[in-house]
C-alpha positions as CSV (number, residue, x, y, z in Angstrom):
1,X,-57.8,-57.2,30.6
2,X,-59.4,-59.8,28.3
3,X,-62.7,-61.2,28.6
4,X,-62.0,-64.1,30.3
5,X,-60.0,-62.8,32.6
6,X,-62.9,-60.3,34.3
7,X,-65.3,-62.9,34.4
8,X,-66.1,-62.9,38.4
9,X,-66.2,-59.4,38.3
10,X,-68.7,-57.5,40.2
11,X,-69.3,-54.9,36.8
12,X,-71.2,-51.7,36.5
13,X,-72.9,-52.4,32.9
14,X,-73.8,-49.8,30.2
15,X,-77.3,-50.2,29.6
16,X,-78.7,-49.3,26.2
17,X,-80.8,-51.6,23.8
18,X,-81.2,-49.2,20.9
19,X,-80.0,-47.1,24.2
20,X,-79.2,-46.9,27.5
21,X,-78.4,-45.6,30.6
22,X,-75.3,-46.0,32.5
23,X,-77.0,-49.6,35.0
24,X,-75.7,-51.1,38.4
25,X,-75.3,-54.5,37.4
26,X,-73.9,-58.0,38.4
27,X,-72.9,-60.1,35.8
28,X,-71.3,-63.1,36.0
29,X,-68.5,-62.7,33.1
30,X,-68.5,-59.4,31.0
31,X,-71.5,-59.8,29.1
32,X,-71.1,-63.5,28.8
33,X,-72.3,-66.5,31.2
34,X,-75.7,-65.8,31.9
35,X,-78.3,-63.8,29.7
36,X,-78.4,-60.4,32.1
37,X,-81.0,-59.2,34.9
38,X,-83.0,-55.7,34.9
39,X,-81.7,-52.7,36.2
40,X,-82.9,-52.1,39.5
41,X,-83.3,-48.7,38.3
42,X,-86.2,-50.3,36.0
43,X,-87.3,-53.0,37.5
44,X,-85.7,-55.7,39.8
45,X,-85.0,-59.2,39.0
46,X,-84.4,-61.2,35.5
47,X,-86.6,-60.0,32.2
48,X,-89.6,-62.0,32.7
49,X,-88.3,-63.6,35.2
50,X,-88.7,-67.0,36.3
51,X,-86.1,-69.6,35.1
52,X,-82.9,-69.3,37.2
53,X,-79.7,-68.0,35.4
54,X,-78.3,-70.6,33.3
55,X,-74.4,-71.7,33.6
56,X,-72.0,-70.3,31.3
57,X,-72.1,-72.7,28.2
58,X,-75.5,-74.1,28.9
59,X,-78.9,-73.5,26.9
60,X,-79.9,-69.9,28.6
61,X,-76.5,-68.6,28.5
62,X,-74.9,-65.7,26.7
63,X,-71.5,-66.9,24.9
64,X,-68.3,-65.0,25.9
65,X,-66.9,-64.2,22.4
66,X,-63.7,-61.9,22.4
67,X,-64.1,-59.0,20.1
68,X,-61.5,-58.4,17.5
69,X,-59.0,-55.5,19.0
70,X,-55.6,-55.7,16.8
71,X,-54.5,-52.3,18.9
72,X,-55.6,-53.7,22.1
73,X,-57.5,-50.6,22.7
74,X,-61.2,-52.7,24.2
75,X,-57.9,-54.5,26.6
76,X,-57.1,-51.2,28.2
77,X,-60.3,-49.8,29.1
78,X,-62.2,-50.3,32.3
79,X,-63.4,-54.0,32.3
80,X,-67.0,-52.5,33.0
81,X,-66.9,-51.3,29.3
82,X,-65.1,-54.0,28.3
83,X,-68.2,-56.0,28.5
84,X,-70.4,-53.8,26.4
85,X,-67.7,-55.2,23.1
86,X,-68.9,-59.0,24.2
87,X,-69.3,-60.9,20.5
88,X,-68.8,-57.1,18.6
89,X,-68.7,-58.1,14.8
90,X,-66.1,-55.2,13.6
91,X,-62.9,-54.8,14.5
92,X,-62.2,-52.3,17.2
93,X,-59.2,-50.4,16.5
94,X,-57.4,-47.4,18.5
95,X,-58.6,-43.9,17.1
96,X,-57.1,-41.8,14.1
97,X,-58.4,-38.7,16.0
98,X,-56.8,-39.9,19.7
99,X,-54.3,-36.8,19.8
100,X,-56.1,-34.5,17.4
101,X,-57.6,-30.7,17.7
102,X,-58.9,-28.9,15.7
103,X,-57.2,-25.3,14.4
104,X,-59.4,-23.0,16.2
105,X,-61.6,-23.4,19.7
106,X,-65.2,-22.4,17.6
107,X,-67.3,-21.7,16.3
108,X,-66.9,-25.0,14.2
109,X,-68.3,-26.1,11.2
110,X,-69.9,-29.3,10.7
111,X,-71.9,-31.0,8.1
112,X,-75.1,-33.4,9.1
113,X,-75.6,-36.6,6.6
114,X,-78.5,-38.5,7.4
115,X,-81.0,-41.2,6.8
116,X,-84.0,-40.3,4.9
117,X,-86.8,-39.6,7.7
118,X,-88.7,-42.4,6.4
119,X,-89.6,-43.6,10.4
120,X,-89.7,-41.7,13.8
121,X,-86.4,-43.4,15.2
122,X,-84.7,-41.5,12.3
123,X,-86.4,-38.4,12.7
124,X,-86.4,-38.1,16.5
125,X,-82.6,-39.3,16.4
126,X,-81.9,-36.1,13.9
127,X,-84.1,-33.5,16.2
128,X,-81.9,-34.8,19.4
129,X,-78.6,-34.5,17.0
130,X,-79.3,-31.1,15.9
131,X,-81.3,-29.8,19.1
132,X,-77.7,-31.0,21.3
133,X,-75.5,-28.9,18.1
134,X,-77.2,-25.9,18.3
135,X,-77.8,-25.8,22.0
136,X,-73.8,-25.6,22.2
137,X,-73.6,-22.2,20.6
138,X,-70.5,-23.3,19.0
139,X,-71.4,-24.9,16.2
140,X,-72.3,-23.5,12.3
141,X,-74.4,-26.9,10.3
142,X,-73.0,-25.9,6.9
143,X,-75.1,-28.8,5.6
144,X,-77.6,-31.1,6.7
145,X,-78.8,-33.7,3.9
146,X,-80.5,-36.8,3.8
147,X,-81.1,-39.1,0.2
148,X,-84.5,-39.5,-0.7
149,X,-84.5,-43.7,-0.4
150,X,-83.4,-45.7,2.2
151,X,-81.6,-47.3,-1.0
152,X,-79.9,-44.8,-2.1
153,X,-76.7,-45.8,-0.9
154,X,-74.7,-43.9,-4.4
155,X,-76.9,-40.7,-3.0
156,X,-75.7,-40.4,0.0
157,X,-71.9,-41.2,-1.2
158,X,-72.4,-38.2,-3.6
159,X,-73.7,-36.0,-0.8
160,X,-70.8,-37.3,1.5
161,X,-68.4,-36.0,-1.1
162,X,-70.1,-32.9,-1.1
163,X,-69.5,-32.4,2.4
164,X,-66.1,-32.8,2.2
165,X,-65.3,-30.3,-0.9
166,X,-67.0,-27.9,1.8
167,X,-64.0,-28.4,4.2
168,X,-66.2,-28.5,7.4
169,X,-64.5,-29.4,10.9
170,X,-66.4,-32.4,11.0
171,X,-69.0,-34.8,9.3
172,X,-71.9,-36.8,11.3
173,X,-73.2,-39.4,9.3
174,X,-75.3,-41.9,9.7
175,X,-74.7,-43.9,7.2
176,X,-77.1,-46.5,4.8
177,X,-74.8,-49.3,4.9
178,X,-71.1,-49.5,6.0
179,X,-69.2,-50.7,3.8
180,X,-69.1,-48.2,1.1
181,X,-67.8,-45.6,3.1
182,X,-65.1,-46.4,4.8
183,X,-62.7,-45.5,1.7
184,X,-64.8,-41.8,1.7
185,X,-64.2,-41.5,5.5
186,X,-60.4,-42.0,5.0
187,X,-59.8,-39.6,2.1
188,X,-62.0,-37.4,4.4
189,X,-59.5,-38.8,7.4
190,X,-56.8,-37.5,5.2
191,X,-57.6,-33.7,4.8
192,X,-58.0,-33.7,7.8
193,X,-61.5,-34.2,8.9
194,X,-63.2,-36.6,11.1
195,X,-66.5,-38.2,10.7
196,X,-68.6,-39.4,13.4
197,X,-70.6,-42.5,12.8
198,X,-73.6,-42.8,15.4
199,X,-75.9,-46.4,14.8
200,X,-74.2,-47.3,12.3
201,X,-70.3,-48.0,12.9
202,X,-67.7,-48.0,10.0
203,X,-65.5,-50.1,10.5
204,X,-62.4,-47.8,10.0
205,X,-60.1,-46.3,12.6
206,X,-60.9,-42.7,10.5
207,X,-64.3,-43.3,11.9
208,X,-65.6,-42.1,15.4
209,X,-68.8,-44.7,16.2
210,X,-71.2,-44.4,18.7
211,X,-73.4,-47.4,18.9
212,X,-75.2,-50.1,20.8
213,X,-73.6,-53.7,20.2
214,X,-76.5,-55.2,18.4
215,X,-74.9,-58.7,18.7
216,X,-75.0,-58.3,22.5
217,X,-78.5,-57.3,22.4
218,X,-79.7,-60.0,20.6
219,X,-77.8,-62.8,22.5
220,X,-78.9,-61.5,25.5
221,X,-82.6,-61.1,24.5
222,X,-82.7,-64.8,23.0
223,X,-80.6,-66.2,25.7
224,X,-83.4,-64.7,28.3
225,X,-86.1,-66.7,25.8
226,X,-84.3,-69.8,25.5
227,X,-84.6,-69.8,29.2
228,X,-88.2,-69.1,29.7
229,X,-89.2,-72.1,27.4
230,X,-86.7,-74.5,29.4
231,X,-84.1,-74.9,26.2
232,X,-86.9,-77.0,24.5
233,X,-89.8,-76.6,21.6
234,X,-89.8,-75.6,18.1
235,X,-89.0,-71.9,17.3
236,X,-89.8,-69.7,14.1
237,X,-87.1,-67.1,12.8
238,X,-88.2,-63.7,11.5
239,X,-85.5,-61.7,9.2
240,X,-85.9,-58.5,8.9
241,X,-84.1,-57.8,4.9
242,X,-81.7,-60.7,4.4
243,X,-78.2,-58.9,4.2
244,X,-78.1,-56.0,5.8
245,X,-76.2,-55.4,9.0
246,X,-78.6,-55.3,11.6
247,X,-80.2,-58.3,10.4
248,X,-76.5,-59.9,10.1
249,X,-75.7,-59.5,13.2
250,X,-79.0,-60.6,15.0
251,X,-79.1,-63.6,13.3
252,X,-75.4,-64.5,14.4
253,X,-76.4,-63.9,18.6
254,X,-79.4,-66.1,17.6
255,X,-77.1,-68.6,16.3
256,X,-74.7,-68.5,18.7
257,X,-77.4,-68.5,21.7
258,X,-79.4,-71.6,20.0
259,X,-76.2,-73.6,19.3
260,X,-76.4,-74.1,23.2
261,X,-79.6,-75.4,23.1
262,X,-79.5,-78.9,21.1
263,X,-83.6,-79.3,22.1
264,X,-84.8,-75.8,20.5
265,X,-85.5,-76.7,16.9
266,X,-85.8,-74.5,14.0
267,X,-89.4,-75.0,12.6
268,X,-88.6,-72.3,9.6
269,X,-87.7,-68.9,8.3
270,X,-89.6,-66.1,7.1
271,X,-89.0,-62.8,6.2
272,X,-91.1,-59.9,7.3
273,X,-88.9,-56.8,5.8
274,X,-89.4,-54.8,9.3
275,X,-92.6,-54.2,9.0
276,X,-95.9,-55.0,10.7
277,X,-97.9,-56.2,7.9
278,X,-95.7,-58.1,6.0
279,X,-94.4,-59.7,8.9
280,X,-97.7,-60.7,9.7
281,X,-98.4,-61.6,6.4
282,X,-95.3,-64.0,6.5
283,X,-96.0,-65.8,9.7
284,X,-99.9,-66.4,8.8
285,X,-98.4,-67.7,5.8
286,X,-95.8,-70.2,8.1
287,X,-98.8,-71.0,10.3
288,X,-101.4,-72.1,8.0
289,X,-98.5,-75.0,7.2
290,X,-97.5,-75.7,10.2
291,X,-100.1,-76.4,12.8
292,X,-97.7,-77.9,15.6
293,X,-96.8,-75.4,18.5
294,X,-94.7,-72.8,18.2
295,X,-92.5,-72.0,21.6
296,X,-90.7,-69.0,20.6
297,X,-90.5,-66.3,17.9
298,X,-86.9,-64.7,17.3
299,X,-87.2,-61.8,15.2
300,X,-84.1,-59.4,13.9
301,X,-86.4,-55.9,15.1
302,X,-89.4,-54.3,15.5
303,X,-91.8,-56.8,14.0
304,X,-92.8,-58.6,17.3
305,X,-96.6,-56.9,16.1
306,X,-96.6,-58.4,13.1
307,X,-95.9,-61.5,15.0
308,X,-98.4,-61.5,17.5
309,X,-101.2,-59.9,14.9
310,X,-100.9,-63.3,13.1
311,X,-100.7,-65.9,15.9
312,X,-103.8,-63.7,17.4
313,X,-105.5,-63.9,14.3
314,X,-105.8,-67.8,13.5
315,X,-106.4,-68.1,17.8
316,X,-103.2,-69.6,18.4
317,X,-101.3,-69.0,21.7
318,X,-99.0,-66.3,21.0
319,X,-95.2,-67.7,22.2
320,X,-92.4,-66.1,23.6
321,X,-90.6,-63.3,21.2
322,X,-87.6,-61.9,21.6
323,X,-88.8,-58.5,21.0
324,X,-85.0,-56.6,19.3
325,X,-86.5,-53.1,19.0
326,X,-89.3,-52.7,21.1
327,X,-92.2,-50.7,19.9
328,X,-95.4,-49.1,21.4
329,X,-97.2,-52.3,20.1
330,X,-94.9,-54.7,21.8
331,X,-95.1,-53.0,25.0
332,X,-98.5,-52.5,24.8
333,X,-99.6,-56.1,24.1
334,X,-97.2,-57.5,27.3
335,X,-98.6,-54.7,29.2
336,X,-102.1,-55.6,28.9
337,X,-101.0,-59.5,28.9
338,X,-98.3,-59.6,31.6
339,X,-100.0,-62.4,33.2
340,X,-99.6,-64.6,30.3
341,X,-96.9,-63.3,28.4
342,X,-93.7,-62.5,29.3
343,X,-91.8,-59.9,27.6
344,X,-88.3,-59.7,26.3
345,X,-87.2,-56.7,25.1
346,X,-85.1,-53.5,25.3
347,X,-85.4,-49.6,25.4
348,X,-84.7,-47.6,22.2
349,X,-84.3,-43.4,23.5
350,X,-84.4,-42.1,19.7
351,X,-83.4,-38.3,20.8
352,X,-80.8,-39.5,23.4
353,X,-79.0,-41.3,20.9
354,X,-79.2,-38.2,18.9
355,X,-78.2,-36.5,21.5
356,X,-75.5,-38.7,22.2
357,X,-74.0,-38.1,18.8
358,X,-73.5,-35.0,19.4
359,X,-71.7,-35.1,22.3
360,X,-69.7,-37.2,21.1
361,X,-68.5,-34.8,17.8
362,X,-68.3,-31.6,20.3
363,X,-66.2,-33.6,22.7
364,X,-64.0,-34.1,19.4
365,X,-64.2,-31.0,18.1
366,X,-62.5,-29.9,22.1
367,X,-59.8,-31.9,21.3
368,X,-60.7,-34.4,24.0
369,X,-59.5,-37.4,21.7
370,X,-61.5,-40.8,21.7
371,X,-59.6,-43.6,22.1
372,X,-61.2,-46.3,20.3
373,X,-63.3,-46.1,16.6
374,X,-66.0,-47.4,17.9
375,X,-67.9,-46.8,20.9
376,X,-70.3,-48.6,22.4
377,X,-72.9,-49.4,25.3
378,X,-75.5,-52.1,25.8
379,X,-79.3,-52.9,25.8
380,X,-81.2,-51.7,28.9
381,X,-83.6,-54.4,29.3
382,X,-87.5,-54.3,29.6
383,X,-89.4,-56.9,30.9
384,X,-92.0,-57.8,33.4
385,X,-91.0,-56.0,36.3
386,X,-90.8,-52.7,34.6
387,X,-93.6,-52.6,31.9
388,X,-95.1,-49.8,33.3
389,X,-92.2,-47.8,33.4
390,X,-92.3,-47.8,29.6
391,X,-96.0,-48.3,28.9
392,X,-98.1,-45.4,28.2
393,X,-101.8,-44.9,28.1
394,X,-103.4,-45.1,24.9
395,X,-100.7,-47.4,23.4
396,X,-102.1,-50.0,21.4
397,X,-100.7,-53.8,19.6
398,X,-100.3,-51.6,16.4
399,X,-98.4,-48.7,17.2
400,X,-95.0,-49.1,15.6
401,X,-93.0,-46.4,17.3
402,X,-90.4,-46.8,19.3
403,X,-90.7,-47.6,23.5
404,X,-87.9,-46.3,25.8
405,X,-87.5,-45.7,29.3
406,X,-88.4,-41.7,30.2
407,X,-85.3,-41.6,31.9
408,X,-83.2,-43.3,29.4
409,X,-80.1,-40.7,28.6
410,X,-78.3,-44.2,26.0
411,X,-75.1,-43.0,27.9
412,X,-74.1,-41.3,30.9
413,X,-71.8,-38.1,30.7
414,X,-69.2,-39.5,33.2
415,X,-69.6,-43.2,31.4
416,X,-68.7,-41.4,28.4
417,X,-65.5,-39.8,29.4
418,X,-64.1,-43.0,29.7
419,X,-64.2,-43.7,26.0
420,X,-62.0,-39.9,25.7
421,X,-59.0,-39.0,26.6
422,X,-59.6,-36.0,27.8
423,X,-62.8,-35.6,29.7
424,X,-65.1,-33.1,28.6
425,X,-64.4,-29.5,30.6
């Protein structure tokens, strides 16, 4: 079924930001038309809720972009998890490891390649990863590496090639930056070992990814903005590093959201580098030049403190943000300011997505055969109605962890089995 044609649909949507649960949901195309409500799980009602849903194709609105899926894979599954691939960047292609099984039922070896614990999404992600492995009692971790710099893209391609000369069952990685390893993943793919992909997806059928769609997440987050400030005023963009995929692929939902709304001008650019101080280095910087108001902030992740830290600082009304990778600071400044600010964000569950990940190599290593190379759910909204859902005491505007719903699980066993095609005994 292609997008279009599952438009009126009454859909159950996959919630996850940076993750999500499995929401009730009634959207008015999949994932396009209008920017999306709360769960009623969370919260009830639009994120900050106020202006009524925009028409599809009007300022407000979340444009219905078909994802590219040569194999027709995204076609053939449930039109509720359809939605979830709404503007997906990568192609989506049908899975190397569909009809494979390993040679023996366990215990299996895998290897563990991860990101450098410079931050606790990354180190909570890895404790949920290894936690979920080990709980199984079927799995030996014959290696579990990290490089030492978040740069160190050559590192971890070394390490990933040391993996392989190990001849484990399977690889998780979660990779630095795409690109580089999708020829690695297919000589990998070739003696006969998989490699699942969580966060990050390589786009390669050899590759098993387990994502949210960060497009999706940002269109609907800026769409829900857009709306708030009545598709008029003049709006500052905040990168996070120029390049890099996350950042990518933000900026093209903001695009995309903003090219519906002809009276939302773009008063500049900055760079804040995802962090809190040099983001609010930047924007004091943009400020002291530019003394007209500001209506909105749209920032690639996690740097809405940054943000608000500088427009707090020179006494200037802080505007709306659309707050990609909610922190403790975010959450706790719209907590303590929900009746003047309204929040736009979504819930990031770093040891459910590790958790997740795991899943998602033992249902492979059962021989219950994903379907598509790259799976993937959608943002589970915060906003004004469920604040306190997330909020917890002693949060404060500077805390730079991440904020997540307690009960947020990224994605539901049974929403899961879909994506296999076997379902997990």
């Amino acid at each position: 079924m292609s997008m279009k044609s599952c438009r009126t649909q009454r859909l159950r949507a996959l919630g996850a930001g940076a993750g999500v649960l499995a929401l009730s949901l009634t959207l008015a195309a999949c994932s396009g038309g209008t920017a999306e409500p709360a769960p009623s799980g969370a919260g009830s009602t639009s994120p900050a809720a106020s202006a009524a849903p925009a028409a599809e194709g009007q300022c407000g609105s979340v444009p219905e972009i078909a994802p590219q899926d040569p194999d027709g894979v995204v076609a053939a599954l449930p039109a509720e998890l359809q939605a979830s691939y709404n503007g997906f960047p990568q192609p989506v292609q049908a899975s190397a490891w569909a009809d494979w099984k390993p040679s023996d039922d366990g215990p299996w070896d895998v290897a563990v390649l991860w990101q450098p614990p410079m931050n606790t999404f990354v180190s909570n992600t890895h404790k949920g990863l290894m936690d979920t492995l080990e709980a199984s009692g079927n799995v030996n971790v014959v290696a579990d590496l990290a490089p030492k710099d978040p740069t160190d893209v050559p590192g971890q391609l070394q390490q990933f090639n040391q993996a392989v000369a190990q001849k484990p069952d399977l690889i998780i990685l979660m990779p630095l930056a795409a690109e580089p390893f999708i020829e690695p993943i297919e000589a990998a793919a070739e003696a006969g070992i998989p490699t699942v992909t969580p966060w990050l997806p390589v786009p390669t059928k050899s590759a098993i990814g387990i994502s949210q769609n960060d497009w999706l997440a940002a269109a609907k987050i800026s769409a829900n903005v857009a709306a708030s400030i009545g598709g008029k005023g003049d709006a500052l963009m905040v990168h996070g590093i120029p390049g890099i995929t996350s950042d990518t692929n933000a900026f093209a939902a903001f695009e995309s959201v903003l090219a519906l709304c002809p009276d939302i001008k773009q008063a500049g650019e900055v760079t804040g580098n995802f962090s809190t101080a040099a983001t609010q280095a930047a924007v004091l910087q943009f400020l002291s030049t530019h003394p007209g108001e500001i209506a909105a902030v749209f920032q690639a992740g996690v740097m809405t403190p940054g943000v608000i830290q500088a427009f707090e600082q020179l006494g200037r009304p802080v505007p709306a943000i659309a707050d990609l990778g909610s922190t403790q600071g975010s959450i706790a400044y719209a907590y303590e300011n929900q009746d003047t600010y309204k929040e736009f964000g979504g819930s990031v569950p770093d040891e459910a997505i590790g958790r997740v990940a795991a899943d998602v190599a033992l249902r492979t290593l059962s021989g219950d055969g994903p379907k598509v190379s790259t799976i993937l759910t959608e943002l589970k909204p915060i906003d004004n109605t469920n604040l306190d859902k997330v909020y917890q005491e002693g949060w404060t505007v500077n805390g730079s962890d991440d904020a997540w719903f307690p009960d947020d699980t990224f994605m539901e066993p049974d929403v899961l089995d879909q994506f296999f095609n076997r379902a997990a005994q």
